[in-house]
N, C-alpha and C positions, 0 to 999 in steps of 0.2 A: 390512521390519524392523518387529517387533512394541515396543511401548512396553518391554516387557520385555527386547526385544532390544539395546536403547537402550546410546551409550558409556557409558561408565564417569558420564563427567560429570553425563550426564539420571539414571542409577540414583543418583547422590548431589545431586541438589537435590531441593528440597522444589516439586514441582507441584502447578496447581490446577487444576479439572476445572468450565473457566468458559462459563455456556449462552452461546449469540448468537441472533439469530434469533429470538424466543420459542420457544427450545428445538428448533430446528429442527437445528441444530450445534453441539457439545459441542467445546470445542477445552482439550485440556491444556496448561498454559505454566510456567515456571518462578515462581513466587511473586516470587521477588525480581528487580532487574533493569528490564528493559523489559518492559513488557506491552501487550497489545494489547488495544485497546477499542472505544468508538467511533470516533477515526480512523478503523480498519481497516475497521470495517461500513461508515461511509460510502465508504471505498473503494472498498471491493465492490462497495456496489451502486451506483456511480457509472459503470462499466462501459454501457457504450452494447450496448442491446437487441441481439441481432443477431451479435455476436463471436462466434467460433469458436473462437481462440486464442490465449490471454490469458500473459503473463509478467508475473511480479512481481518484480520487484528488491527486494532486501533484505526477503527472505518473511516472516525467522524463524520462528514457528510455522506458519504461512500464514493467519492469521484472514480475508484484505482475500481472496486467491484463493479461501478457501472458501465465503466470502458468493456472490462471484461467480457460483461454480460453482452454489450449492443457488439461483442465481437463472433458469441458463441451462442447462438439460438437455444443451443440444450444444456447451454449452463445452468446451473441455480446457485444461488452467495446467502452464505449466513453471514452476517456484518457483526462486527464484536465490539462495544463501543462502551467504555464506562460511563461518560457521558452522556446523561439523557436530551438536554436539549439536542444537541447534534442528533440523534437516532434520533429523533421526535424528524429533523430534518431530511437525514438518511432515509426517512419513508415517507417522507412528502416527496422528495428527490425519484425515489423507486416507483410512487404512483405517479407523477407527471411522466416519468420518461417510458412508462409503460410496462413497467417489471415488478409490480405491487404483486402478481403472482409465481417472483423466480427467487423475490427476497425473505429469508428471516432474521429479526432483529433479536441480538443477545446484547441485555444489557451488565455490562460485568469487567472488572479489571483485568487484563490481558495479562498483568504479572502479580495478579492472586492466587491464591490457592484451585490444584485442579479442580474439588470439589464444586467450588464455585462456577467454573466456567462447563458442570455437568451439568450441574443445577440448572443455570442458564442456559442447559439444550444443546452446547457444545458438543460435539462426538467428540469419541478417543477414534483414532487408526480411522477415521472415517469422509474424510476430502483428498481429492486428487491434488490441490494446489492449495497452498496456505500464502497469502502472501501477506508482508507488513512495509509502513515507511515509518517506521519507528520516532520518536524522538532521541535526541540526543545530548550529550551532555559536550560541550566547547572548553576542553581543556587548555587550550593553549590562551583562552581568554579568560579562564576561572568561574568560568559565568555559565550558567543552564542556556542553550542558544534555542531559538524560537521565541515570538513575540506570543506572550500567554494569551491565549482566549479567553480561560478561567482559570485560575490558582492550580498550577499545579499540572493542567491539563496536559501540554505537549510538553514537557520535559522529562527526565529521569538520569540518575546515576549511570555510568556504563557495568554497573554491576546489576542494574535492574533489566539490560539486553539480554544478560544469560537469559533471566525470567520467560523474557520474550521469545525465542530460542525454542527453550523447553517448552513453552506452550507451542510452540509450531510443531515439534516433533511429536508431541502426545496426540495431537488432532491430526496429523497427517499420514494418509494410510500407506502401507507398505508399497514401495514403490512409487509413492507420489512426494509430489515437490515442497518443496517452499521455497519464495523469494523472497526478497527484501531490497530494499533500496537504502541507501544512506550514503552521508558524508565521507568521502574516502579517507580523512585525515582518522576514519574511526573505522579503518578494514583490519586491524590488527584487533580489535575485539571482536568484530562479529564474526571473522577466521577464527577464533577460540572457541565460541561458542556455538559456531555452524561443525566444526570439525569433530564436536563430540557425540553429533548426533546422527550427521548424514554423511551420505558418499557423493562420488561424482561431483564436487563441487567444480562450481563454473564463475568464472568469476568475469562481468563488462566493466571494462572502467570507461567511464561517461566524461570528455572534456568539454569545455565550451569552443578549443577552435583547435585547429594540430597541432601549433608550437606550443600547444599549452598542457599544464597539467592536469589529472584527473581532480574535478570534483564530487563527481559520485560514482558510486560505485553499485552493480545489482548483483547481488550473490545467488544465484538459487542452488540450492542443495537436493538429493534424490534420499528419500529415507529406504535404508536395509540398503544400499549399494557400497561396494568396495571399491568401486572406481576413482581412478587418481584424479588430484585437484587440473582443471583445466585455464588458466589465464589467458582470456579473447584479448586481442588486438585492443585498444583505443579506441574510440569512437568518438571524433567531435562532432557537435550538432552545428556548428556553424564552419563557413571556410573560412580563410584568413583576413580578409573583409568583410564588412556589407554586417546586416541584421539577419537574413535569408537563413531559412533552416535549409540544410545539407536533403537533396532527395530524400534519402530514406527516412528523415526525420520528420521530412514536412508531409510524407504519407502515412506518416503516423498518428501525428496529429491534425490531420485531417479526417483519422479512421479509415484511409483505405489501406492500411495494411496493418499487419502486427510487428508484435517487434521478433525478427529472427535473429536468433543468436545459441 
């Protein structure tokens, strides 16, 4: 499906045609709504060298799996999207940037029933890396946080994370990964629900500058490992001035490098 071929809903919002990579990947996204930014690049390239077969739960346009992809020549990404406008995008997005043959699209609710998300072609035990940037829910404001694209679209309960969770451990094969990116003020739930599934957790806390605190957090988990939880250093993307991203960060989203950790 060509951008033009897009529902009803993608021909009537207002999209923007936003580089990543230093230009390396053009990804079109709705203007309003949720968008995808750096999260998603660090996602991407957060993906462990070496993967094959990458799922992204809750794609939307797919920014996190495209990174991946322009990282990993032999990657292939199944994108998981309930959302159909967005996947309608997510493969406009796959054919401009050249990966219309490394992408498949599942359309289906990342915290519905497993049956569903077999139906829709998901494997069990079957990707090297699953990664998510979930939605989340702002409890210290009482309010569902993310500005909605559509009713409902990016938010959820922190009881609908476990959901999320589980589906990463069903689809991820023995000895492969899942990451996840989120709000650190919400690493006390996804430590719940990453602990009951995988080993070797690893946990980056992401700050904006060094005297500062973390605001995100990447968790990735190893499935079928017994290995102890590992807590990385901090990492601000800025120094204590200036707008300038910190070396390693500005080669990252430039796409000359990945993310090591």
């Amino acid at each position: 499906m060509s951008l033009d071929q897009t529902s009803d809903f993608v021909q009537q919002q207002t999209t923007t045609a936003d580089a990543f990579l230093g230009g390396r990947i053009t990804v079109r996204q709705p203007a309003q709504g949720f968008r995808a930014g750096l999260d998603s690049v660090l996602l991407g390239a957060a993906v462990t060298s070496g993967a094959q077969r990458l799922l992204d739960l809750g794609s939307g346009v797919g920014t996190a799996a495209l990174v991946a992809l322009a990282h990993a020549p032999a990657l292939r990404a199944t994108l998981a999207e309930r959302d159909e406008a967005m996947l309608a995008l997510a493969r406009s997005n796959a054919e401009a940037n050249g990966f219309a043959d490394r992408v498949v699209l599942a359309t289906v609710d990342v915290a519905g029933p497993g049956s569903a998300r077999r139906e829709a072609g998901i494997g069990e035990n079957a990707y090297d890396s699953v990664i998510a940037n979930p939605p989340f829910f702002d409890a210290a404001r009482g309010t569902l946080a993310r500005v909605q694209g559509r009713a409902g679209a990016r938010h959820m309960q922190n009881e609908q994370l476990e959901l999320w969770v589980k589906a990463a451990a069903g689809a991820a094969a023995g000895g492969g990964e899942a990451i996840f990116i989120y709000p650190a003020k919400g690493l006390q739930a996804l430590l719940g629900a990453f602990g009951k599934r995988f080993g070797a957790l690893t946990i980056l806390p992401l700050c904006p500058r060094p005297d500062g605190p973390a605001t995100r957090v990447l968790l990735r988990g190893i499935k079928g490992s017994r290995a102890p939880l590992t807590l990385l250093a901090a990492r601000a993307l800025h120094d204590e001035q200036g707008r300038a991203f910190r070396p390693e960060f500005e080669a990252i989203f430039r796409g000359e490098a990945r993310l090591v950790w």
